[in-house]
C-alpha positions as CSV (number, residue, x, y, z in Angstrom):
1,X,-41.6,-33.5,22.5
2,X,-38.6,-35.7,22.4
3,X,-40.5,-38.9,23.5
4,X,-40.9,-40.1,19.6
5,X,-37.3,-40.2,19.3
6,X,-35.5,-43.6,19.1
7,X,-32.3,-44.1,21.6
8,X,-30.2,-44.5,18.0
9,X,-31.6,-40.9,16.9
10,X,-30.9,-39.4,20.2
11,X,-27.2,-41.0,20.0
12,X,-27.1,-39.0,16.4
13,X,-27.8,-35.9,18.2
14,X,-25.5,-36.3,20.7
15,X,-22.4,-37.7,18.4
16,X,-23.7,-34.6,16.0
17,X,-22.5,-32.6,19.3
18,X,-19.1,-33.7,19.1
19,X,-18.1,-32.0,15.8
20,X,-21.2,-30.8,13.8
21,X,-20.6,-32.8,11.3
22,X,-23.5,-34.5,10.2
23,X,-21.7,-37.4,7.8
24,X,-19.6,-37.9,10.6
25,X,-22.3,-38.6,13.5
26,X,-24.8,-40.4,11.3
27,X,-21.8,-42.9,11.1
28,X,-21.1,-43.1,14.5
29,X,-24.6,-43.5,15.6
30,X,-24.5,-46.3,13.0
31,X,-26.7,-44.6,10.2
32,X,-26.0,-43.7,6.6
33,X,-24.8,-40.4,5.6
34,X,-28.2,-39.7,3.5
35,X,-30.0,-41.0,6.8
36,X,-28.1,-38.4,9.0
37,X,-29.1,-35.0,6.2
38,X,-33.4,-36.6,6.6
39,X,-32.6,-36.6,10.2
40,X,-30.9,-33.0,10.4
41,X,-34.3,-32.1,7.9
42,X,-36.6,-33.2,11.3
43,X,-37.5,-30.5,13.8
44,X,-37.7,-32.9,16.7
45,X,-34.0,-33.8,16.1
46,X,-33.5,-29.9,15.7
47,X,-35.0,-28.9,18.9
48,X,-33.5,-31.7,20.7
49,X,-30.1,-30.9,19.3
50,X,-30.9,-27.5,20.7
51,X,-31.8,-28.9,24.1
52,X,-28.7,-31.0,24.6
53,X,-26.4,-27.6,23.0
54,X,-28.8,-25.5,26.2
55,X,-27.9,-28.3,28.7
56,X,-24.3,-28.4,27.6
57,X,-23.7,-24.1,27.4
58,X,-25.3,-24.3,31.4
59,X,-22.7,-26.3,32.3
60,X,-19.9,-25.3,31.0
61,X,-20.1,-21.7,31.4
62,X,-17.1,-19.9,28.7
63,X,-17.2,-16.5,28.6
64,X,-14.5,-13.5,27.6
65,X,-14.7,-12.7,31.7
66,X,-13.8,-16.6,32.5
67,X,-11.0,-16.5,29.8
68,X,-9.6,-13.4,30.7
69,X,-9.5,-14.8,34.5
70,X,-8.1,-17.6,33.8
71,X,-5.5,-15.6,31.5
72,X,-4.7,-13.7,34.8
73,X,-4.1,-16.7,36.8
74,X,-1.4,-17.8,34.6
75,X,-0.1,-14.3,33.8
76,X,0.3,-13.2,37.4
77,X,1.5,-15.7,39.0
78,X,4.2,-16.9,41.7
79,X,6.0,-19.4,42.2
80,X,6.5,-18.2,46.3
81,X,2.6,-19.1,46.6
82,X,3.6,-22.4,46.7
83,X,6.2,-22.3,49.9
84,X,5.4,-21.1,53.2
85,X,6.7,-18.1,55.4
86,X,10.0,-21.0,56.3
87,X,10.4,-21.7,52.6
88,X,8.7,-25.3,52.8
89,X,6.4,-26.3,49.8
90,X,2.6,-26.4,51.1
91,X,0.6,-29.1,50.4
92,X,-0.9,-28.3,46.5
93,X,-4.8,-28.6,48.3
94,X,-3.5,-25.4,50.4
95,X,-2.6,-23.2,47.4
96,X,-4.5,-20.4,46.3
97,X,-7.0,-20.8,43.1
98,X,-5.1,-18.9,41.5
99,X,-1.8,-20.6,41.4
100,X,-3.5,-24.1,41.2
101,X,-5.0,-22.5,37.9
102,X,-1.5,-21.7,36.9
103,X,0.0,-24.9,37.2
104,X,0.3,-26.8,34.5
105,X,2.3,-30.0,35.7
106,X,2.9,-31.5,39.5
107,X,4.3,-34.5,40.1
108,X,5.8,-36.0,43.7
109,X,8.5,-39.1,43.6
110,X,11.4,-39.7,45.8
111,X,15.0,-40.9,44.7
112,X,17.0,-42.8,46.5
113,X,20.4,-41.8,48.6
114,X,23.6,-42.6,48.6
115,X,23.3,-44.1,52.3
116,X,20.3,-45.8,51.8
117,X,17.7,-43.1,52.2
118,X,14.9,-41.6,50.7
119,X,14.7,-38.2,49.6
120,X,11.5,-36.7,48.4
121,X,11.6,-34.4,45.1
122,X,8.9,-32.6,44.0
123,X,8.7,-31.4,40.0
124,X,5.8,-28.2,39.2
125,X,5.4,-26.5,36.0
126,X,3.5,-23.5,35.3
127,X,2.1,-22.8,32.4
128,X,3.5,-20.2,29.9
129,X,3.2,-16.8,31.3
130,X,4.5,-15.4,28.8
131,X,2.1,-16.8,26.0
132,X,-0.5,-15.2,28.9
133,X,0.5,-12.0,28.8
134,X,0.8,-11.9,25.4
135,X,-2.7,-13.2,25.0
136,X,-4.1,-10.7,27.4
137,X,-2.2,-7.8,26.0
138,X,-3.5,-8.4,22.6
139,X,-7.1,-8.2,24.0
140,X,-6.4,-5.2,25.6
141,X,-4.9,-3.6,22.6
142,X,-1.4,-3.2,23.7
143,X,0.4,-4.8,21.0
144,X,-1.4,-3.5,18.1
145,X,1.1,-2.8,14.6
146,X,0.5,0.9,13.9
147,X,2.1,1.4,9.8
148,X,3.5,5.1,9.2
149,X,1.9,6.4,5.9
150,X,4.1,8.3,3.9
151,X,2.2,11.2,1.7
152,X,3.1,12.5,-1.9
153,X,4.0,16.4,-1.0
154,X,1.3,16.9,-4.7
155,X,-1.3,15.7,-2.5
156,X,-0.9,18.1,0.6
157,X,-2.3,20.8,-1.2
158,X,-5.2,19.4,-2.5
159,X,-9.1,20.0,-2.0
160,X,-10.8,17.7,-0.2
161,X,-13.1,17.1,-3.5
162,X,-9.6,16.4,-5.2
163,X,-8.1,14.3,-3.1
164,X,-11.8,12.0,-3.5
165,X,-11.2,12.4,-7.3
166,X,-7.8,11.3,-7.2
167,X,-8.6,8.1,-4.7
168,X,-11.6,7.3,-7.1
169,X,-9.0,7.3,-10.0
170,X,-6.7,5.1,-8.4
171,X,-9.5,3.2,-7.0
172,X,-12.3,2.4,-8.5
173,X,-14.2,0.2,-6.2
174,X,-14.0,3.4,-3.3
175,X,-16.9,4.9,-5.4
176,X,-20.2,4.6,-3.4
177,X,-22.6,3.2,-5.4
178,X,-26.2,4.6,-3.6
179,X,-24.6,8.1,-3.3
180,X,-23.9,10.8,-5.7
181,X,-20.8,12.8,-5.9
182,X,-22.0,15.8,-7.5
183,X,-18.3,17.5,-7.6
184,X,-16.9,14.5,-9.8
């Protein structure tokens, strides 16, 4: 089905890929604007579009699970699964998934000592945990605001049917519009 399509219309639907911007990847595939809308307007450029978005979604599989992993990795981790049982630092292909996930920066160099020497110095970062727990929390609900409603004591001993009346008063737009209220 995609045979018909010149390399320059398959570059369009690729470059459209980048930022679904039609304008955008018309240019960049070197096409006009108009020309890049009549190409959008073709269903071969449509399906394939939707083939290379397929190919693309198989590979890179994102997902709430794989976030909320990932999330974890940062969130829980240690900085001791980086040493051994005698405190030295294992080699960063030894570490646990986990804490390679949480690492955000490792770099190795060596400085120079006062007798000549070299010494070895090793710099990791994580990445924020905090930001991770925050970002995991809010998906579980945790930090949710909750507001206190204060109510007018005139209203506490109303009738259902007048409390309705009164909201309706107040607001106007609460009043259903396929339903009848026959107590108003």
């Amino acid at each position: 089905m995609f045979e018909k399509l010149t390399i320059q219309q398959r570059v369009f639907c690729s470059e459209f890929l980048v930022d679904m911007r039609i304008g955008d990847a018309a240019e960049r595939a070197g096409f006009s604007v108009s020309s890049g809308t009549r190409l959008m307007k073709r269903q071969d450029v449509r399906a394939f579009i939707a083939h290379l978005m397929q190919r693309r979604a198989a590979r890179m599989v994102v997902n709430q699970n794989n976030v909320l992993e990932e999330l974890s990795s940062v969130a829980f981790s240690s900085i001791r699964n980086l040493f051994d049982d005698d405190g030295r630092m294992l080699n960063i292909a030894d570490s646990d998934a986990d804490t390679a996930h949480a690492v955000e920066f490792f770099r190795v160099g060596s400085d120079e000592t006062d007798d000549g020497g070299r010494t070895r110095t090793v710099e990791v970062r994580f990445h924020n945990k905090m930001k991770a727990l925050e970002l995991a929390g809010k998906h579980l609900g945790m930090f949710e605001e909750r507001h206190r409603v204060m109510v007018d004591t005139d209203y506490l001993g109303m009738t259902d049917q007048d409390l309705v009346k009164q909201a309706l008063r107040v607001l106007p737009a609460l009043a259903p519009q396929d339903e009848e209220l026959d107590f108003l």
